[in-house]
N, C-alpha and C positions, 0 to 999 in steps of 0.2 A: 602412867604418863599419858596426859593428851594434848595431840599437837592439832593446833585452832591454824587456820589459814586466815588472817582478813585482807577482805578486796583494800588497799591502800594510791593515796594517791600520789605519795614519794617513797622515800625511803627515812624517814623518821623516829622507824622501831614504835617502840610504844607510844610515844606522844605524835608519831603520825595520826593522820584522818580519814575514816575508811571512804571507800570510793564510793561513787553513785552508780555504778554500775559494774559487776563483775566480769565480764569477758572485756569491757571498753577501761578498765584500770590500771594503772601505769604500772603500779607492782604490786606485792602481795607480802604481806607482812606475816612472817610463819614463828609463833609462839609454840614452844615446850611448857609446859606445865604438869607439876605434881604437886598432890596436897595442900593445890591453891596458890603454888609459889613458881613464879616464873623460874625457869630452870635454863633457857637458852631464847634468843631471840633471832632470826635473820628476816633479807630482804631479797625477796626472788623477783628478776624481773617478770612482768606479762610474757610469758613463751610466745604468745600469740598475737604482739599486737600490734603488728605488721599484717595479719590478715580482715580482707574484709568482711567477712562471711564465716561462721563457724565457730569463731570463739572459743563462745561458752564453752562448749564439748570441748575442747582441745585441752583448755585450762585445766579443769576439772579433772581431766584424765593424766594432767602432767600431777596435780596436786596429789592425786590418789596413790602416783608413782613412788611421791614425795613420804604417804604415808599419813598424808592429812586424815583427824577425825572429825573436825568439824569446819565448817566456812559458814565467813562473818560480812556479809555484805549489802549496801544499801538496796539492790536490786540486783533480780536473777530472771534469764529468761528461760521460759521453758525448756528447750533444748541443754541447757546447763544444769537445767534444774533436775529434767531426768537422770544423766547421768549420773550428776553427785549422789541422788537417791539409788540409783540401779550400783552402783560401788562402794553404800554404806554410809556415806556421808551427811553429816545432820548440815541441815541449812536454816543458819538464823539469818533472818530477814529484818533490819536496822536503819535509823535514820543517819543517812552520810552526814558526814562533816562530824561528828563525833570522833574524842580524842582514842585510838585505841586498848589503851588502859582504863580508860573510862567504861567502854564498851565492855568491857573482858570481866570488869567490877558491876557492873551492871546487870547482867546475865550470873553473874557467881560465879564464875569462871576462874576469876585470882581473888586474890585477899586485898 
C-alpha cells in the first residue's frame, strides 16, 4: 500500500486540483493505493495555515505522522523540502491546477 499526499485546494477528493503551493494549500488530499487501485481517499485540512512563517516543515512533519509515502504538489520550498527528504518522503514536483486523478494517472500512480 502507498499513501500519496497531494497539496489540494478544497476538498474534492479526486477530482479536486492540486495547490500551487504546499505549505500555502488549503488542504491535502491523502490517497491509499494498492496495485494501482485506489483503496481509500480523505481530506486533511492544512494543520498549518493559520501560521505565518514555518509551514512547510510543520506540514510535512504532520503528514509523515500521518504515514504519507509520497507528496504531490505544485511547488515546495526548501525548508519543506528537506524535511520530507530527511523523513523519507518522495516529492513530485507538478503543474497546479491539475485534476488529481489526473495527476495520480500521470505519474502511474493509479490505473
Amino acid at each position: 500500500m502507498t499513501r500519496i499526499a497531494v497539496a489540494t485546494i478544497g476538498d474534492g477528493k479526486l477530482g479536486d486540483v492540486v495547490s500551487s503551493e504546499f505549505g500555502h494549500s488549503r488542504t491535502f488530499t491523502i490517497i491509499d493505493i494498492e496495485d494501482g487501485e485506489v483503496k481509500n481517499v480523505e481530506v486533511l485540512e492544512n494543520p498549518a495555515k493559520n501560521m505565518v512563517h514555518g509551514r512547510g516543515p510543520i506540514v510535512g512533519k504532520s503528514l509523515a505522522d500521518r504515514g504519507v509515502d509520497i507528496v504531490i504538489t505544485g511547488k515546495i520550498g526548501p525548508g519543506a523540502s528537506t524535511v520530507l527528504e530527511q523523513l523519507g518522503i518522495k516529492v513530485i514536483v507538478t503543474n497546479p491546477g491539475q485534476k488529481v486523478e489526473d495527476v495520480l494517472r500521470k505519474y502511474k500512480l493509479m490505473k
